[in-house]
Backbone as CSV, one residue per row, in Angstrom:
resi,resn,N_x,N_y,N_z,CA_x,CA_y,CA_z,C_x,C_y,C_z
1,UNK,-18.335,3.987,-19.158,-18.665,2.758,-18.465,-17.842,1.607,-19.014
2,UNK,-17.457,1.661,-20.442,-16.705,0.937,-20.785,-15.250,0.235,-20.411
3,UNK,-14.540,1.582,-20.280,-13.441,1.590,-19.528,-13.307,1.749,-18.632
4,UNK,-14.613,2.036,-17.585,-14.661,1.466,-16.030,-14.777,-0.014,-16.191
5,UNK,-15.228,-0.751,-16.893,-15.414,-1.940,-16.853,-14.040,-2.746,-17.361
6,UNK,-13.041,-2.748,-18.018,-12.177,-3.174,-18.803,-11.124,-2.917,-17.925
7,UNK,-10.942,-2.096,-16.847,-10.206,-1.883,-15.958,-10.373,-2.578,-14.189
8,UNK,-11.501,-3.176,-14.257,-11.872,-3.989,-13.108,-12.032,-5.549,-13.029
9,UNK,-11.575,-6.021,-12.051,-11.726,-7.516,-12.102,-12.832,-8.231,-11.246
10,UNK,-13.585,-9.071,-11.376,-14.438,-9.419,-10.275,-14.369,-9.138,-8.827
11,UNK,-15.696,-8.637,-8.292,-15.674,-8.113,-7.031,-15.310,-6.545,-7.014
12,UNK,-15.335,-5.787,-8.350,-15.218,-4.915,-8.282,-14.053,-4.118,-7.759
13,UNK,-12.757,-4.727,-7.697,-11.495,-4.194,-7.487,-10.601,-4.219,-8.754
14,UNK,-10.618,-2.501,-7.974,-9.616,-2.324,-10.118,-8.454,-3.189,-10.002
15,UNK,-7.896,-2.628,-11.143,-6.421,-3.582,-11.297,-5.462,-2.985,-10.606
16,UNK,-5.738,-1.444,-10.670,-4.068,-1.131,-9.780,-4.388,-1.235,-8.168
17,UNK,-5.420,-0.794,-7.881,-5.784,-1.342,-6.303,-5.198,-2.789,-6.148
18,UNK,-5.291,-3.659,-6.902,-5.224,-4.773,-6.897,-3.717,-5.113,-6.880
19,UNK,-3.056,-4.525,-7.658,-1.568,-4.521,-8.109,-0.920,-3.683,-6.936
20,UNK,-1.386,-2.852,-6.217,-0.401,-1.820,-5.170,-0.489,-3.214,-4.068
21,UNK,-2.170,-3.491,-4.440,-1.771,-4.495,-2.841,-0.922,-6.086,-2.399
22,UNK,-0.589,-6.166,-3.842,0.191,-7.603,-4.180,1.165,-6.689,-3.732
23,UNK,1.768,-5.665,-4.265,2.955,-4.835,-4.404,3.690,-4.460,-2.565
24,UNK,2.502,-4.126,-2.411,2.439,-4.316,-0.827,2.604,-5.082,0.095
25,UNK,2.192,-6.310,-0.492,2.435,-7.818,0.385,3.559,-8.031,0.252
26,UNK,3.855,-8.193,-0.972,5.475,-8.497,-1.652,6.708,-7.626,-0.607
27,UNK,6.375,-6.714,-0.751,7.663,-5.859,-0.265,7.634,-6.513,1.492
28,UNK,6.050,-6.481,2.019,6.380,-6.535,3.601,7.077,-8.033,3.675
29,UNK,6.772,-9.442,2.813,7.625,-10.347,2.804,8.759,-10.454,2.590
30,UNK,9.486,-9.466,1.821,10.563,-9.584,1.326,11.506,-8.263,2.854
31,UNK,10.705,-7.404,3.089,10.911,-6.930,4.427,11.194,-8.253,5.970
32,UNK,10.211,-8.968,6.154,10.419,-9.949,6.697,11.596,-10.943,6.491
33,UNK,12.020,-11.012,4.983,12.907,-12.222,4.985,14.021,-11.294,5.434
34,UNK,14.160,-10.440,4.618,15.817,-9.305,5.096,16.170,-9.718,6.736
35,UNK,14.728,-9.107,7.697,15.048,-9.216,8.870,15.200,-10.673,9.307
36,UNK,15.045,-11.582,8.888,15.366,-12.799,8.908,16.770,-13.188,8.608
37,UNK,17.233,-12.836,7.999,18.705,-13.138,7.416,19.520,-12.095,8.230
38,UNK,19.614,-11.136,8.744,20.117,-10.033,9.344,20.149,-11.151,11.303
39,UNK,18.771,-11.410,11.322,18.769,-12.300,12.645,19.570,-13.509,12.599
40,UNK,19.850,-14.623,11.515,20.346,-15.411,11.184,21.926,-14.938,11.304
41,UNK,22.420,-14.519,10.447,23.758,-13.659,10.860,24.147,-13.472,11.783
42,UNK,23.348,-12.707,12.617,24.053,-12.595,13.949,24.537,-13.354,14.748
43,UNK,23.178,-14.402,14.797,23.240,-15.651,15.758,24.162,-16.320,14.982
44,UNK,24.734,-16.600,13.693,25.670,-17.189,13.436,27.172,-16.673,13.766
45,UNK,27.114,-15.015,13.727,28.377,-14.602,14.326,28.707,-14.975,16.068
46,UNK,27.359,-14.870,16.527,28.001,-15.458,18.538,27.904,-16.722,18.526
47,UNK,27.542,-17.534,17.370,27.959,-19.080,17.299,29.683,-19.223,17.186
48,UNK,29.966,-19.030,16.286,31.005,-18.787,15.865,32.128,-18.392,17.071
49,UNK,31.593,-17.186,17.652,32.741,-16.508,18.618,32.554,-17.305,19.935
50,UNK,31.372,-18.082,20.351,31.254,-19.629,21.063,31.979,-20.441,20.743
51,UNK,31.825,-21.174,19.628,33.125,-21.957,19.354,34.553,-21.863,19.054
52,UNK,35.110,-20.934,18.826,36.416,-20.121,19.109,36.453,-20.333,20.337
53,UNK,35.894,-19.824,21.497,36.535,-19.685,23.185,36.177,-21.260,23.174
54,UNK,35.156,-22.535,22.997,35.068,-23.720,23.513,36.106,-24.342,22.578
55,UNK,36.513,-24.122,21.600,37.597,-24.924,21.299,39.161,-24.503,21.930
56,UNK,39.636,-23.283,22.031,40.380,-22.699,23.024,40.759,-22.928,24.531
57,UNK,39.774,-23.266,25.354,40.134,-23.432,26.891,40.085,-24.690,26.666
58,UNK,39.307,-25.385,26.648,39.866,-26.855,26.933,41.202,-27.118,26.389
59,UNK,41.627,-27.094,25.704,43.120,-26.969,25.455,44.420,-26.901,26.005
60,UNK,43.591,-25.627,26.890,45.027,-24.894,27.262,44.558,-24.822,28.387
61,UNK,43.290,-25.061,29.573,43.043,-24.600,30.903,42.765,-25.887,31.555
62,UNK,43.199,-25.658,32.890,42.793,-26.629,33.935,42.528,-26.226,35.138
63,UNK,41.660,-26.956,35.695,40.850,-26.517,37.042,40.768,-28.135,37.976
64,UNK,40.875,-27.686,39.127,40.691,-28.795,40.332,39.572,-30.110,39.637
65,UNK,40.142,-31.336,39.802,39.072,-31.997,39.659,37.983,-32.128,40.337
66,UNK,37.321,-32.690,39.619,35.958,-32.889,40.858,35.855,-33.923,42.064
67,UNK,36.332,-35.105,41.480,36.761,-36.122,42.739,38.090,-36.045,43.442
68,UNK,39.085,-35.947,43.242,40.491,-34.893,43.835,40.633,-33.700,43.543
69,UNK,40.244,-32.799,44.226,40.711,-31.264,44.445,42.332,-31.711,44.088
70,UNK,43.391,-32.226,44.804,44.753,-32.187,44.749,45.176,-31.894,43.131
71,UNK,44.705,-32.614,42.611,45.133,-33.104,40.869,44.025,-32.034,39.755
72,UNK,45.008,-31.721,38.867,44.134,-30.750,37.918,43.899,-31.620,36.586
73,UNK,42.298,-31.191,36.181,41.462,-31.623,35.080,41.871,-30.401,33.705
74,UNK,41.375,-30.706,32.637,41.391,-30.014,31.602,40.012,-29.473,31.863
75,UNK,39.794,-28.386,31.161,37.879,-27.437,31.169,37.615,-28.432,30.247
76,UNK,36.186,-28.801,30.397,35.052,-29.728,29.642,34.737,-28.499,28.213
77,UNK,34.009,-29.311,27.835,33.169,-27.795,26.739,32.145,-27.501,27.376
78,UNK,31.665,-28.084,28.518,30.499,-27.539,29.335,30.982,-25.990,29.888
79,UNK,32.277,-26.869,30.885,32.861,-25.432,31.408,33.726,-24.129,30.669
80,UNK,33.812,-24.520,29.056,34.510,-23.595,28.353,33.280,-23.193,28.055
81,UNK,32.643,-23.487,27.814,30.841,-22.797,27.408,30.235,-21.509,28.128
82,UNK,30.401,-22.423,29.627,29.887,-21.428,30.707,30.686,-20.422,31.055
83,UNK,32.196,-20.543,31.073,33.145,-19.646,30.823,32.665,-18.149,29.844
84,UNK,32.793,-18.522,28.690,32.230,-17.995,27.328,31.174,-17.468,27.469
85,UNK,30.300,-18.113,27.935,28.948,-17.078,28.002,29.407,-16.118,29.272
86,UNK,29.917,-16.438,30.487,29.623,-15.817,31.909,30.816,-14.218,31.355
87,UNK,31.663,-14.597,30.705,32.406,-13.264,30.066,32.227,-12.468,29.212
88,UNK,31.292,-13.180,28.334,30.402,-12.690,27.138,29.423,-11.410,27.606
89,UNK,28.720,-12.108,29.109,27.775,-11.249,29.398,28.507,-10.085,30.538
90,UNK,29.600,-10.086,30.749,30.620,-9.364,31.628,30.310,-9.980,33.316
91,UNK,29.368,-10.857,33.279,29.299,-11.081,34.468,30.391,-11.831,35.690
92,UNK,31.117,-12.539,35.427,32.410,-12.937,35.733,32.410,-13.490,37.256
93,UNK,31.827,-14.327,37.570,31.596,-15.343,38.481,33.031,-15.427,39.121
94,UNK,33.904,-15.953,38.536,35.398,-16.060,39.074,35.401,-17.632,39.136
95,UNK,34.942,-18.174,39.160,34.692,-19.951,39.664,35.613,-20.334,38.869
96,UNK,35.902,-19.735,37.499,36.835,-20.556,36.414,37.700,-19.049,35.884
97,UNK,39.034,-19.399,35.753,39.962,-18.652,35.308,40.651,-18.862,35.002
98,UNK,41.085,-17.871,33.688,42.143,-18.172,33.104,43.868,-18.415,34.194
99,UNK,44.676,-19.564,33.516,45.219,-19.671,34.179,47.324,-18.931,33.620
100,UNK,47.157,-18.868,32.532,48.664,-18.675,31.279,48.107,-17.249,30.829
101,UNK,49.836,-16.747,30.912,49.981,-15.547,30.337,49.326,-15.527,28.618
102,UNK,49.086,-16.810,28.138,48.858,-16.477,27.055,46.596,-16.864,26.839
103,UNK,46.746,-17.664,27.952,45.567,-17.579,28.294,44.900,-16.285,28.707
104,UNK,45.468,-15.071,29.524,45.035,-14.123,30.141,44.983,-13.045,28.987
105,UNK,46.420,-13.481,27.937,45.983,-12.678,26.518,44.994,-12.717,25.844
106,UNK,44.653,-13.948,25.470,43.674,-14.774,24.301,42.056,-13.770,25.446
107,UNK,42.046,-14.304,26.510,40.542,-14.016,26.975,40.394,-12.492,27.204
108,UNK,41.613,-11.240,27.230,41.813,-10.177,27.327,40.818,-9.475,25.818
109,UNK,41.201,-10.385,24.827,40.827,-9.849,23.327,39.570,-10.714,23.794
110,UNK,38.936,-11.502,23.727,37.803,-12.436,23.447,37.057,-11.802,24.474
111,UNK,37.540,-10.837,25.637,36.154,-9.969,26.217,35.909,-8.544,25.697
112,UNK,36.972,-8.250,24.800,36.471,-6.852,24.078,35.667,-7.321,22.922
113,UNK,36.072,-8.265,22.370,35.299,-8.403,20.916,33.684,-9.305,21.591
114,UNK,33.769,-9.918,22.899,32.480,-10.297,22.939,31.503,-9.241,23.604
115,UNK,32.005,-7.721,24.205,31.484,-7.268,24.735,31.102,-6.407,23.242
116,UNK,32.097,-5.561,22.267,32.069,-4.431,21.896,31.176,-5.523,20.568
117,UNK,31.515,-6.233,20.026,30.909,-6.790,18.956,29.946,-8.027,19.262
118,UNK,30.146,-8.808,19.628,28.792,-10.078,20.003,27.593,-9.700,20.734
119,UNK,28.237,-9.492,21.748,26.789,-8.979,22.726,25.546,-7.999,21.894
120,UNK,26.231,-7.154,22.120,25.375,-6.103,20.709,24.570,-6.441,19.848
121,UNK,25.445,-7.585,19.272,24.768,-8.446,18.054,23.932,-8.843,18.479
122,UNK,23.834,-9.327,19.661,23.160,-10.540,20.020,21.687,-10.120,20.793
123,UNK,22.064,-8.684,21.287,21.069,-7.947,21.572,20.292,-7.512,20.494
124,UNK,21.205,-7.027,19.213,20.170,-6.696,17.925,19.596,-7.654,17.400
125,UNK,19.884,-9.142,17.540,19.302,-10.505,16.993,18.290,-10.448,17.756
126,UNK,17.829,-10.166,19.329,16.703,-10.068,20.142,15.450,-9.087,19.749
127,UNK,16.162,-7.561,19.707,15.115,-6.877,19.398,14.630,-7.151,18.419
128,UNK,15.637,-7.615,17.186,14.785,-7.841,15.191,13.456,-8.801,16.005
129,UNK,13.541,-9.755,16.632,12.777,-11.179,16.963,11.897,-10.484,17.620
130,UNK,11.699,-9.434,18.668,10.977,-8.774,19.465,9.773,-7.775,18.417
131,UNK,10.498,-7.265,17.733,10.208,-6.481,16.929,9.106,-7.039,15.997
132,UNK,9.436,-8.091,15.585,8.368,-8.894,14.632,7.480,-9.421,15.142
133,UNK,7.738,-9.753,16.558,6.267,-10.355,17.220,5.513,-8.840,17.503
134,UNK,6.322,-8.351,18.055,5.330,-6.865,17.840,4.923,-6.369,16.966
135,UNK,4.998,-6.584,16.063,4.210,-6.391,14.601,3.189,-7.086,14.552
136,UNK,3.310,-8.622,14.600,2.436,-9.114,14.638,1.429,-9.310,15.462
137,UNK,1.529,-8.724,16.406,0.618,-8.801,17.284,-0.215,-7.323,17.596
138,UNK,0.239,-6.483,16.804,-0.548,-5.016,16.350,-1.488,-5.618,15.122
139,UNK,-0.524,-6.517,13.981,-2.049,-6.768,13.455,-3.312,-7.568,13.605
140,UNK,-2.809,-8.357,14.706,-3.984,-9.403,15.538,-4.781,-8.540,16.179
141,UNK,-4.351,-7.401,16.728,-5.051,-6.254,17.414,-5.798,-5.600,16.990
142,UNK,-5.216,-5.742,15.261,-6.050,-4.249,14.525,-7.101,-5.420,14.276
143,UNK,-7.408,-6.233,14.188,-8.437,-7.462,13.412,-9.603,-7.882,14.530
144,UNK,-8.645,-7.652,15.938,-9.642,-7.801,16.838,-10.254,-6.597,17.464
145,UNK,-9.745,-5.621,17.186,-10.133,-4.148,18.010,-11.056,-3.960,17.014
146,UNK,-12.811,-3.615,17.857,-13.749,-3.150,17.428,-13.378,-2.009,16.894
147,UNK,-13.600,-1.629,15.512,-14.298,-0.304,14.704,-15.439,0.393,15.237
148,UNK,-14.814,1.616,15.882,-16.069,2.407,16.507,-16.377,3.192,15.408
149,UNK,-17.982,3.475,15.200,-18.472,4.769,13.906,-17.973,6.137,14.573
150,UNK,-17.394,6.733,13.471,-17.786,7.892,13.545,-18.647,8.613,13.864
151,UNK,-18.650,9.663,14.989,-19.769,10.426,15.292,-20.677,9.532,16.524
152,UNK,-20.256,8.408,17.064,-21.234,7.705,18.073,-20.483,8.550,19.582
153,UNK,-21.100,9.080,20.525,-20.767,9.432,21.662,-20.954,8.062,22.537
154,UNK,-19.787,7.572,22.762,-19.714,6.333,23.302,-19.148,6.186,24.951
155,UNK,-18.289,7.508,25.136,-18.521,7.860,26.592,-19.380,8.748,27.285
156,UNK,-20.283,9.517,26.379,-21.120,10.309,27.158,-20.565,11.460,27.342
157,UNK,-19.891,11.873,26.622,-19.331,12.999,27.011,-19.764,14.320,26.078
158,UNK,-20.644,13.757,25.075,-21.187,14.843,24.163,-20.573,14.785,23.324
């Protein structure tokens, strides 16, 4: 009884029960931050490959103005944006195009690397975020889902 006692802390939880479950918390936070920084990353890599194409077309592209069609404008960063994303996602509207052989180069590479590397990313930055609300919302579930006893015939079925 002695050393049942010398081994327990108030409320009657030993010490290593006590210690696995700090041990336990610890790791799922430190689980959480990883996927946090892994999500962070990403979204910082299609930041990044965003501002590469919006600093790029305005530069070097021009499209009809808006108040004279006749006379050509430089791309805004609105429209190097929307550019960037609309190729990013392969969807390709056509409304804006590249216009220079070296333009048709530059956006040739900037739709393999946004298809084969960003997108991806950007899809794995979604699911990590998906993923954690689904976690969390299994344990809101487990907290709210009644505990049925053992042994109660609760549909009648014997």
């Amino acid at each position: 009884a002695a050393q049942k006692m010398a081994t327990t802390i108030p409320g009657g939880v030993g010490i290593a029960e006590s210690a696995a479950a700090a041990l336990a918390e610890q790791q799922r936070e430190d689980e959480m931050l990883e996927h946090a920084k892994v999500v962070a990353l990403r979204i910082i890599g299609v930041a990044i490959y965003l501002i590469v194409g919006v600093a790029y077309y305005p530069s070097t592209e021009t499209r009809p103005c808006d108040d004279d069609e006749t006379e050509m404008c430089r791309w805004t960063i609105v429209d190097a944006l929307y550019f960037c994303m609309v190729t990013m996602s392969t969807v390709g509207y056509g409304d804006l195009t590249p216009t220079s052989v070296g333009s048709h180069a530059f956006t040739s590479v900037y739709i393999l690397v946004g298809i084969g590397a960003v997108f991806v990313q950007l899809s794995a930055a979604f699911s990590e975020c998906f993923f954690a609300v689904e976690r969390a919302v299994d344990k809101v579930m487990a907290l709210v889902r009644p505990v049925r006893p053992e042994g109660v015939d609760f549909d009648g079925a014997g």
